[in-house]
C-alpha positions in Angstrom: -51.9 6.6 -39.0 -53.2 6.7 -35.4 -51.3 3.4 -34.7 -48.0 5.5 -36.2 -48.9 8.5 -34.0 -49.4 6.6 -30.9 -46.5 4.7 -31.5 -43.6 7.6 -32.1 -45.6 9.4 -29.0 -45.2 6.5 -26.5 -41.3 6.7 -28.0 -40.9 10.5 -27.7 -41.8 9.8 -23.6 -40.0 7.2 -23.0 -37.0 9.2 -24.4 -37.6 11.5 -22.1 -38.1 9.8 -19.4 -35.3 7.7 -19.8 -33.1 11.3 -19.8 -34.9 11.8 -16.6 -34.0 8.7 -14.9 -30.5 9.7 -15.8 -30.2 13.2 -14.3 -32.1 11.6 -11.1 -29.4 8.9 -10.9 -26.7 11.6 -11.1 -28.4 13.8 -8.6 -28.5 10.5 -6.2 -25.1 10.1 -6.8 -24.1 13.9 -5.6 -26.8 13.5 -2.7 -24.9 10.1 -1.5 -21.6 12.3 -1.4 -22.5 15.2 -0.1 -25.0 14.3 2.4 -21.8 12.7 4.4 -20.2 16.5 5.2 -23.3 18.6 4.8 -26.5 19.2 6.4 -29.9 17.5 4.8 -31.0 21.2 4.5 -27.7 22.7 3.1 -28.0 19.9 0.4 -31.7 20.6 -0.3 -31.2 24.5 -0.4 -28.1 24.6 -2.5 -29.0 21.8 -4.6 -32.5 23.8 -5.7 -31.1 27.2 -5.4 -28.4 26.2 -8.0 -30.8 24.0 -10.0 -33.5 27.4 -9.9 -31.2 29.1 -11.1 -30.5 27.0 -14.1 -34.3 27.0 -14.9 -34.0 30.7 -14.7 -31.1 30.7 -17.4 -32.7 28.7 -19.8 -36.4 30.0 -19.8 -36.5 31.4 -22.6 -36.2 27.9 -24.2 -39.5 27.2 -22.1 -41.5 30.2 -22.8 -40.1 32.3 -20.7 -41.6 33.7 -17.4 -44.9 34.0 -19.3 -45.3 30.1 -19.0 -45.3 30.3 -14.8 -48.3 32.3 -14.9 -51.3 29.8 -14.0 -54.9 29.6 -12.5 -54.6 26.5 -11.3 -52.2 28.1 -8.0 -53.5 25.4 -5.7 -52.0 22.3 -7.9 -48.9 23.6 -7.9 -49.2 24.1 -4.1 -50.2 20.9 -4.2 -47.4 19.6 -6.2 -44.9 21.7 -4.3 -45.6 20.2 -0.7 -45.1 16.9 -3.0 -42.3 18.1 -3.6 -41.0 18.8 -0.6 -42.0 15.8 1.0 -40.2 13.6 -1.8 -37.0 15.4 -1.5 -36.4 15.4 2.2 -37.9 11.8 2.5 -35.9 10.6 0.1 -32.3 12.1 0.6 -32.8 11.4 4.5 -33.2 8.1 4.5 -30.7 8.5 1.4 -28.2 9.6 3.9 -28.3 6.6 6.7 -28.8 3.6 4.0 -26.9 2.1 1.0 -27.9 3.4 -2.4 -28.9 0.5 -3.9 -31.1 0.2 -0.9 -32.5 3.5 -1.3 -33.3 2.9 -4.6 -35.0 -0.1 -4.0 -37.7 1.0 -1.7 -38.0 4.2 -3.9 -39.0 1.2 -7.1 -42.5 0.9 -5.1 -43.1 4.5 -6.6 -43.5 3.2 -10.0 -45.9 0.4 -8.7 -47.6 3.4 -6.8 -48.3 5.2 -9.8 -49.8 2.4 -12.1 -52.1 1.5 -9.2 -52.6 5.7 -8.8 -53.3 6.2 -12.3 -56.4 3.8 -12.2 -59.0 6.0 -9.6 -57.2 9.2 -10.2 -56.8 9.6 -13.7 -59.1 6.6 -15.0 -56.2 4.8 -16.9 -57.4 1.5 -17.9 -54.8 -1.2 -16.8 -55.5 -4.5 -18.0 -55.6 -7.9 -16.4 -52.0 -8.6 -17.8 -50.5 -5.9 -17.1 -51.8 -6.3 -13.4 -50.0 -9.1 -13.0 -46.8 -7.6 -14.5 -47.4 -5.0 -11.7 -48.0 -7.7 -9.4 -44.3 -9.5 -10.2 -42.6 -6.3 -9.9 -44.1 -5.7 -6.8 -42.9 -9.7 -5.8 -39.4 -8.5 -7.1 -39.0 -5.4 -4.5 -40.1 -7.9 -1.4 -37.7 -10.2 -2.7 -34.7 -7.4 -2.3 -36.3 -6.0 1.2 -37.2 -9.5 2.6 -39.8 -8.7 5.0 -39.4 -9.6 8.8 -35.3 -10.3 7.9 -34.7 -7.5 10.0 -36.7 -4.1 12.0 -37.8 -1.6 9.9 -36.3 1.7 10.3 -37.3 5.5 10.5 -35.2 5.8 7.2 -36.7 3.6 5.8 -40.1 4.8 6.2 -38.8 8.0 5.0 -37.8 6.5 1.7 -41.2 5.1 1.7 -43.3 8.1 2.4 -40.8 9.7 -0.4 -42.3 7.5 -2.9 -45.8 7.9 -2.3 -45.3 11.8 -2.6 -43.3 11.3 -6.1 -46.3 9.1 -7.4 -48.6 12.0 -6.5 -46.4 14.3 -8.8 -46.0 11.8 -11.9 -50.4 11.7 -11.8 -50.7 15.5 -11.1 -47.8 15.9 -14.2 -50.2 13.9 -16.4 -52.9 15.7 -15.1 -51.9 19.1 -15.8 -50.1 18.1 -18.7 -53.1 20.1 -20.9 -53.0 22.8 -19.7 -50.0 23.7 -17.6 -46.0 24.4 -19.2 -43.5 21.8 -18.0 -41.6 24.8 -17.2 -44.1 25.9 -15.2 -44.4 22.1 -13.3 -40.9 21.9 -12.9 -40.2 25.5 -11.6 -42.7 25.3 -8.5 -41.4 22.3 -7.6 -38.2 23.3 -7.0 -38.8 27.1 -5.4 -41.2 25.3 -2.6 -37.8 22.7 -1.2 -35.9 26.0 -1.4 -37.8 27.8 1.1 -38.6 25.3 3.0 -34.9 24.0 3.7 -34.1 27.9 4.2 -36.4 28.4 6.9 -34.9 25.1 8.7 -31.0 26.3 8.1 -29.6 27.2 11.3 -26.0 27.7 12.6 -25.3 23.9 13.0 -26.4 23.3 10.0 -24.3 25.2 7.1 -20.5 24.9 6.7 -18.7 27.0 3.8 -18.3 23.8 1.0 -14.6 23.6 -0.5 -13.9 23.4 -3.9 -15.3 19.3 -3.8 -18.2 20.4 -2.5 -19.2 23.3 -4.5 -19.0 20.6 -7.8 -20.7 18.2 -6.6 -23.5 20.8 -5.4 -23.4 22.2 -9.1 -23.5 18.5 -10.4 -26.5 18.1 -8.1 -28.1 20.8 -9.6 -27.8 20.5 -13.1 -29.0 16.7 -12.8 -32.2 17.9 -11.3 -33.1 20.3 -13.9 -32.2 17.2 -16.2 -34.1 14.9 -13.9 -37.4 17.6 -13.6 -37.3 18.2 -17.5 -37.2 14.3 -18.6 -39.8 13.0 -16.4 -42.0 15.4 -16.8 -41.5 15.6 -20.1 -42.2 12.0 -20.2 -45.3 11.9 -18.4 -47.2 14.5 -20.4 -46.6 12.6 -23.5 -47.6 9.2 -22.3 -49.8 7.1 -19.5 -47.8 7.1 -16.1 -48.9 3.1 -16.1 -46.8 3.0 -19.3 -43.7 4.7 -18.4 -43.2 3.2 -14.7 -41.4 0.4 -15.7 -38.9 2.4 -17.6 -37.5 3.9 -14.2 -36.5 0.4 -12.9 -33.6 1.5 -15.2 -32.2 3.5 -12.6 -31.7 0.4 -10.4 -29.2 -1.3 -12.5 -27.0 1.9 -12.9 -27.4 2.3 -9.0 -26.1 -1.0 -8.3 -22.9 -0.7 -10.7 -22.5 2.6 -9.1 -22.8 1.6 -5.4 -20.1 -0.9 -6.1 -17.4 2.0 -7.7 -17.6 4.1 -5.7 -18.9 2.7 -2.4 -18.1 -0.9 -2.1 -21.6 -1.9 -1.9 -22.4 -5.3 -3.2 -25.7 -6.4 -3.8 -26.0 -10.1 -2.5 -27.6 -12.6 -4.5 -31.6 -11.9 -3.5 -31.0 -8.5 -4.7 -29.9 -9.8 -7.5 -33.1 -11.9 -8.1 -35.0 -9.0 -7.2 -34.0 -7.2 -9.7 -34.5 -9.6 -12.6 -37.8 -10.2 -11.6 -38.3 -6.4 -11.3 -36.8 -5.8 -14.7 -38.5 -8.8 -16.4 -42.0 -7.6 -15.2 -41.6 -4.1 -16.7 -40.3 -5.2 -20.2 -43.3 -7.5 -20.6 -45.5 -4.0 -19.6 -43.7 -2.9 -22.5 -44.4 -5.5 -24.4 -48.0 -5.2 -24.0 -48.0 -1.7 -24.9 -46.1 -1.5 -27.6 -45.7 -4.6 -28.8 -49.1 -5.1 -29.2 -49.4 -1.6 -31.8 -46.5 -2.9 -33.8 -48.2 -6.5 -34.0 -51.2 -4.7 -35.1 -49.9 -2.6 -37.6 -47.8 -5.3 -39.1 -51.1 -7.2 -39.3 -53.0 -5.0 -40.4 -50.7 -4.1 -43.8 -50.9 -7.9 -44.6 -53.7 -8.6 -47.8 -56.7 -9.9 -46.6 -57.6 -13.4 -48.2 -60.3 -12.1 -50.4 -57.3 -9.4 -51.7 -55.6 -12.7 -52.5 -58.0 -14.6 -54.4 -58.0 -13.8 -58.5 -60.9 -11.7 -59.5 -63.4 -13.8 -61.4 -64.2 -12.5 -64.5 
C-alpha cells in the first residue's frame, strides 16, 4: 500500500507540473512578442497585475484570503525577491536572444535544483541518478558550446534567472507543510508588481492596442497556470524527481521558435537536447520504475508458496 501511495503521489506531481511547464511555455511565448513593442517593466507589471488579478478571482477555490495569512513573512520575502530576480532575469535576456536559447540556459535550473535539494532539503540522490544529472548537464554544454563565442550580459541574466527559480522550487518544497500554494503563488507575483511599478517611467509605458492587450491577458493567465502547476508539483513530490520533467518545455520551445520566429535549431542543439531528454527519462526510470519493479515483484509467490505442502 505504501508502494501504491507513493506511486499515484509521484503521478499526481508530475501532472501538475507537467500543467506548469505548459502555462510557463505559453507565458514565454507572449513575453517573446511583447517584449519587442513594450518595455521589460510594462511587461512585468501588466503581466502580474492581470495574472494577481486572476488569483484574486479564483481564491475562493484556494481558501480564500484566509490561506495568505502566514508566520513565516520572511520566506515569502524571501521567495518574493526570488521572484523578482527570476522574472526580470529571465524575460531580459528573453528579450535580446532566441527562445530556444533562452530556454536552454534556463535547463541548468533543473540541474540546480537536484544539486540544491541535497544540502538544503537533505534529499538523498543516488549515485545513478548523479550521473543522469551529470549527462544532462553534458547535454546543455553541448547546445551552448563553451568558448564558441563571448558570453553576454544576457546571457548571464538568464543564468542568474535560473539560480533564483531553483531557490523557489526548494523553498516550495520546503514550505509545502505548512504554507497554501495559494499563499506561495500570490507573494510571488505581488513582489514583481511593485517592483516593475516603482521602475515605470515615461519612456517606459505606451498604451497597448488591441494585439497587445491579448497577448498581455494570454501572459497572464499562463502564469497563474504556470504558478499553480509547479508549485502544485513540487509540494507533492522531491524537486530531484520532477526536474527532469521541465526539459519538456524545450522541445515545445524549439517547434515554437521555428512557427513563429524562424529559428532553427542547428544540429548540436539537436544533440543536446537528446542527450538532455535521454538523461531525465532514465531519472524517471529510476524513480518510478524501480516502485513498479518492486511491486510487480513483490505480488509474485515466493518459492516456498510454490512448493506442495507435505502432509
Amino acid at each position: 500500500m505504501t508502494h501504491e501511495i507513493r506511486q499515484n503521489a509521484t503521478g499526481s506531481a508530475v501532472g501538475y507540473l507537467l500543467i506548469g511547464v505548459l502555462g510557463g511555455l505559453g507565458l514565454d511565448l507572449c513575453a517573446k512578442g511583447l517584449l519587442s513593442s513594450y518595455s521589460l517593466e510594462q511587461f512585468v507589471f501588466l503581466r502580474s497585475l492581470i495574472g494577481l488579478s486572476i488569483f484574486i478571482l479564483i481564491g475562493r477555490q484556494f481558501g480564500g484570503i484566509r490561506s495568505l495569512v502566514t508566520a513565516k513573512w520572511r520566506w515569502h520575502l524571501l521567495r518574493t525577491l526570488l521572484a523578482t530576480g527570476a522574472m526580470f532575469g529571465f524575460f531580459y535576456g528573453l528579450s535580446r536572444m532566441p527562445l530556444v536559447d533562452a530556454l536552454t540556459l534556463g535547463f541548468t535550473a533543473p540541474l540546480m535544483v537536484t544539486a540544491l535539494s541535497v544540502p538544503l532539503l537533505g534529499e538523498h540522490v543516488g549515485w545513478r541518478r548523479w550521473i543522469a544529472v551529470t549527462v544532462g548537464f553534458i547535454g546543455v554544454l553541448i547546445i551552448l558550446r563553451p568558448g564558441g563565442g563571448d558570453v553576454s550580459f544576457a546571457s548571464i541574466a538568464v543564468l542568474f534567472a535560473a539560480f533564483c527559480y531553483a531557490c523557489m522550487a526548494i523553498t516550495a518544497r520546503k514550505l509545502s507543510t505548512t504554507e497554501s500554494s495559494y499563499a506561495l503563488s500570490v507573494y510571488v507575483i505581488a513582489g514583481p508588481m511593485i517592483v516593475s511599478l516603482s521602475l515605470l517611467g515615461e519612456g517606459s509605458w505606451q498604451v497597448p492596442d488591441l494585439d497587445g492587450w491579448l497577448l498581455f491577458l494570454g501572459a497572464g493567465a499562463c502564469s497563474v497556470i504556470a504558478w499553480i502547476g509547479i508549485i502544485g508539483g513540487y509540494r507533492r513530490a522531491s524537486p530531484a524527481m520532477l526536474a527532469p520533467f521541465e526539459y519538456t518545455a524545450l522541445i515545445g520551445g524549439a517547434i515554437a521558435g521555428y512557427l513563429i520566429w524562424d529559428e532553427i535549431p542547428d544540429r548540436w542543439v539537436v544533440f543536446g537536447a537528446t542527450v538532455i531528454i535521454a538523461s531525465g527519462l532514465f531519472v524517471v526510470y529510476r524513480e518510478i520504475g524501480g516502485v513498479i519493479s518492486r511491486k510487480w515483484f513483490s505480488s509474485l509467490p515466493r518459492q516456498q508458496d510454490r512448493q506442495p505442502r507435505q502432509e
